[in-house]
C-alpha positions in Angstrom: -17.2 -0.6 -13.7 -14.8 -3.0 -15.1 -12.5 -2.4 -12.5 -12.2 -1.3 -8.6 -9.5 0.3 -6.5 -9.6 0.4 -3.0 -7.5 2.7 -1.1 -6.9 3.8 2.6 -7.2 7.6 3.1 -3.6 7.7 4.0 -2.2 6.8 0.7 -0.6 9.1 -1.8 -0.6 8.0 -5.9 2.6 9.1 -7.3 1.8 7.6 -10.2 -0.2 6.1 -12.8 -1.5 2.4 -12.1 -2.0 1.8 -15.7 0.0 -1.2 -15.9 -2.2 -2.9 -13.3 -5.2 -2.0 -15.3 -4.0 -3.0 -18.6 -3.0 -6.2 -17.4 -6.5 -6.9 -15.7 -8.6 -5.3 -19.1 -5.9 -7.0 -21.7 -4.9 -10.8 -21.9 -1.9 -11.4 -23.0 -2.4 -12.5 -26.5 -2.5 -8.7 -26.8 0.1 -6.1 -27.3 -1.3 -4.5 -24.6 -1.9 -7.0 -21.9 2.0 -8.2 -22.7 3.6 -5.1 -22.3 1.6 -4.6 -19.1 2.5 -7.7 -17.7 6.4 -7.3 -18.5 6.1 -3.7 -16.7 4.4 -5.2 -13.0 6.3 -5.6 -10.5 5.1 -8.8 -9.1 6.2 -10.9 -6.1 5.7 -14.5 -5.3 3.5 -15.2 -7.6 4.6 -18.2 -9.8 2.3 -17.9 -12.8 0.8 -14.8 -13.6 -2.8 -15.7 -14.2 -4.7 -15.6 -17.8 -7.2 -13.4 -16.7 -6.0 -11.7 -12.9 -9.0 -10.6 -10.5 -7.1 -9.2 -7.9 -3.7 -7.7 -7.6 -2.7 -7.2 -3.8 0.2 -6.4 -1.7 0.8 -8.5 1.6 1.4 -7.4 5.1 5.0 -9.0 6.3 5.8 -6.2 8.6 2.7 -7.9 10.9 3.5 -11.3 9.7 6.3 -13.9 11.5 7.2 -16.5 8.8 6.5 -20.2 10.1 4.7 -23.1 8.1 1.5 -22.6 10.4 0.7 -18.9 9.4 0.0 -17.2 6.3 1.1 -13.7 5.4 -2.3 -11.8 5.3 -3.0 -8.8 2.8 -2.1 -5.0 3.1 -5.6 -4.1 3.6 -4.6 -0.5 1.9 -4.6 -1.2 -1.3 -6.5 -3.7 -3.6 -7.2 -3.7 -7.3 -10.0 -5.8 -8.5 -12.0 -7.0 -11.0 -16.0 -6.9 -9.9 -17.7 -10.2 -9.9 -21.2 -11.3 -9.2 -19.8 -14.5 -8.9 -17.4 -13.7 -6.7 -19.2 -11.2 -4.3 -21.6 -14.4 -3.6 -18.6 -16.5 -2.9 -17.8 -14.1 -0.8 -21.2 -13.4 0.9 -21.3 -17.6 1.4 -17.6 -17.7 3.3 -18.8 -15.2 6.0 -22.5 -16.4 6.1 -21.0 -20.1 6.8 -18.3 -18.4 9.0 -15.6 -20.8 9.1 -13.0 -18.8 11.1 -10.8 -21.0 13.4 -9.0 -19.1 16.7 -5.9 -20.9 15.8 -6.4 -21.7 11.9 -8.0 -18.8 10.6 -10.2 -18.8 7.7 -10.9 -22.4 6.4 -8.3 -23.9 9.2 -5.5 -22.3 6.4 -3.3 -20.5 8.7 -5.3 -16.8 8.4 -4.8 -16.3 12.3 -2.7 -13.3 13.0 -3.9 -9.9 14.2 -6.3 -8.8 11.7 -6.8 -12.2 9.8 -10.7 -12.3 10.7 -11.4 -9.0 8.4 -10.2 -7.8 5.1 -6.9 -8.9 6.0 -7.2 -12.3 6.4 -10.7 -13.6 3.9 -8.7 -11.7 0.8 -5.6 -14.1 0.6 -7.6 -17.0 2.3 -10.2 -16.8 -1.3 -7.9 -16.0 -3.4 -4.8 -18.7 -2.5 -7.5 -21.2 -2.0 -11.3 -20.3 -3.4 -10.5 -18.9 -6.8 -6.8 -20.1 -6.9 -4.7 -18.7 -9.6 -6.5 -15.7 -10.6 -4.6 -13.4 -8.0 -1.2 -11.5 -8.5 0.7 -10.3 -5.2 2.4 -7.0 -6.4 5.7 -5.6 -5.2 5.0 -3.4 -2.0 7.6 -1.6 -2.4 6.4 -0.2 -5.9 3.1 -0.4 -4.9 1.5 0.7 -1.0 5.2 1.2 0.0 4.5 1.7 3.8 8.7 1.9 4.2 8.9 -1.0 6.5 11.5 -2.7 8.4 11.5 -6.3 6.3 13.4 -8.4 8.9 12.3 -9.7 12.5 14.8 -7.0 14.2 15.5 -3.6 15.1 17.3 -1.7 12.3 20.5 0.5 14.1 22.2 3.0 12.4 21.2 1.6 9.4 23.1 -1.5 9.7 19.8 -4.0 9.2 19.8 -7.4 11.3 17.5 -10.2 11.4 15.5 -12.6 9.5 13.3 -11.7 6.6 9.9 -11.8 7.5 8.9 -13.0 4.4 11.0 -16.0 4.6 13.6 -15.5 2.3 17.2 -15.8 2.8 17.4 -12.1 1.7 14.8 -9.3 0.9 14.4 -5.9 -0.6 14.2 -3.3 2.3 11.2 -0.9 1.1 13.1 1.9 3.3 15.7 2.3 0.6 13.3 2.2 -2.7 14.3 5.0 -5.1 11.2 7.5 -4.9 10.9 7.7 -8.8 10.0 4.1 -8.9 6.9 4.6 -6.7 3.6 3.7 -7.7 1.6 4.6 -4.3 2.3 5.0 -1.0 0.6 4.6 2.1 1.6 6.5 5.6 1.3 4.1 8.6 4.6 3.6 9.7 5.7 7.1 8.4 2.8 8.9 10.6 0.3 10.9 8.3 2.0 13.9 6.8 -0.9 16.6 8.9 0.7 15.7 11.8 3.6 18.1 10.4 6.9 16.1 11.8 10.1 17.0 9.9 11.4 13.0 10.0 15.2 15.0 9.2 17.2 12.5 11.3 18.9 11.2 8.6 18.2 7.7 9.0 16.9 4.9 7.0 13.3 4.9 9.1 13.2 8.0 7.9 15.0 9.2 4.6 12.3 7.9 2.4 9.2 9.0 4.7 10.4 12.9 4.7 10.5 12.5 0.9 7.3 11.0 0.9 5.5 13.6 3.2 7.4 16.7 1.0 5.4 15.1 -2.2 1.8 14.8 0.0 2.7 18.6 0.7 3.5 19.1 -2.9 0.4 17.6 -4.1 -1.8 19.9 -1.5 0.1 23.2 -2.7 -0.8 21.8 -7.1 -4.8 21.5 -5.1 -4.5 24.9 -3.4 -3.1 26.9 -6.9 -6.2 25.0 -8.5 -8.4 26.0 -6.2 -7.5 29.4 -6.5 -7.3 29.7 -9.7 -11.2 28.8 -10.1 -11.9 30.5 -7.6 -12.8 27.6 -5.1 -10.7 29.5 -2.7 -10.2 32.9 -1.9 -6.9 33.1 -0.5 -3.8 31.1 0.4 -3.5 28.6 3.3 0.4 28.4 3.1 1.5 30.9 5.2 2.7 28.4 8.0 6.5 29.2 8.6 7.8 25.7 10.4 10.4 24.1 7.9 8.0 25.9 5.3 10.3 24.7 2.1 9.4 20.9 3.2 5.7 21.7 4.1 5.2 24.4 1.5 3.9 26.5 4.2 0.8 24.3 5.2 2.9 23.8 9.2 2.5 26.2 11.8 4.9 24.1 14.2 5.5 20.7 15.1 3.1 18.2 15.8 -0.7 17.7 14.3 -1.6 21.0 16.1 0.4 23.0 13.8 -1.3 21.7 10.5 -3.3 24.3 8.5 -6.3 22.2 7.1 -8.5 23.0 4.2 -11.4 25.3 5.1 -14.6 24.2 4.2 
């Protein structure tokens, strides 16, 4: 395969990652590869590589910015491009096992929670093995996980703090127009089968409602399928708790009340 996505179970496509592929398949001496790279969001990344073999977002909801640490990866969501070479670079880092308690991978600053797996090897190779062949992506087009971007609480929507990225000012995922995402993935939102209404009207929770309604959207489009071949018998959908958000697939509140599909 010329190129590999690798997603949590929790995350929702909303639509197509084209771009990302076209710019990984396409250099940009091509018409393709140039309108591809014009079209990605990307974030942080200085030079956008001839010939990208990894596009990643990073994790700055776990990360506090000093010069010591380094923001590790979302370990969600990764697009790559498959590599002998690379998967024996890769092999050789954790055979040799350089991994430091207070330096992380290579002594680089990889050291927060998380930095010893996926989290923390990903950015440690790519910033410093195969340097300049990686693309951080914007997360809030891409694994949008609605975070909170700055270092405190957020109160009736009035946002306070530092950016944890370590800017002087930063996007706030919360507020990202739905249309404009590319894939979301439901950590901070809760997973939508544990059927919570998130109506509170507030910014931690505007844009996760939305997000759940298009999971339950997305199930109802696979049920009608499914019934249409013939995969499935009957409708699931006759839950009756906030049934227009859910489409009918809650019973009541809480993970007890989802209706799963029946095997």
């Amino acid at each position: 395969h010329p190129i590999v996505v690798h997603l949590d179970l929790d995350t929702l496509i909303l639509k197509p990652l084209d771009d990302a592929f076209d710019a990984m398949m396409y250099d940009d001496t091509t018409a393709v590869g140039k309108q591809a790279r014009h079209n990605l969001p990307v974030f942080q990344t200085p030079t956008f590589p001839k010939q990208p073999n990894a596009f990643f977002t990073r994790d700055y909801n776990m990360h506090r910015f000093n010069a010591k640490h380094k923001a590790l990866v979302q370990g969600g969501f990764l697009i790559l491009r498959p590599s002998n070479t690379t998967f024996n670079e890769f092999c050789e880092l954790i055979r040799v096992g350089d991994y430091r308690s207070s330096g992380g991978w290579g002594g680089k600053g990889y050291a927060q929670y998380g930095a010893m797996t996926f989290q923390g090897i990903i950015p440690y190779f790519y910033d410093f093995i195969q340097t300049g062949t990686s693309v951080e992506l914007n997360r809030c087009i891409y694994n949008n996980m609605c975070d909170n971007p700055r270092d405190k609480r957020t109160v009736n929507d009035i946002v306070s703090g530092n950016c944890l990225d370590g800017r002087e000012d930063c996007e706030d995922c919360r507020s990202a127009d739905l249309s404009t995402i590319k894939t979301a993935h439901f950590t901070l939102c809760q997973k939508p089968w544990h059927c919570l209404p998130q109506d509170g009207g507030i910014i931690q929770e505007r844009l996760c409602r939305k997000l759940h309604h298009e999971w339950f959207r997305i199930r109802k489009d696979l049920e009608l399928d499914l019934l249409k071949t013939k995969k499935q018998v009957q409708t699931l959908a006759t839950g009756t708790f906030n049934a227009d958000h859910f489409f009918g697939f809650c019973k009541n509140f809480g993970h007890t009340g989802y209706i799963p599909f029946q095997s």
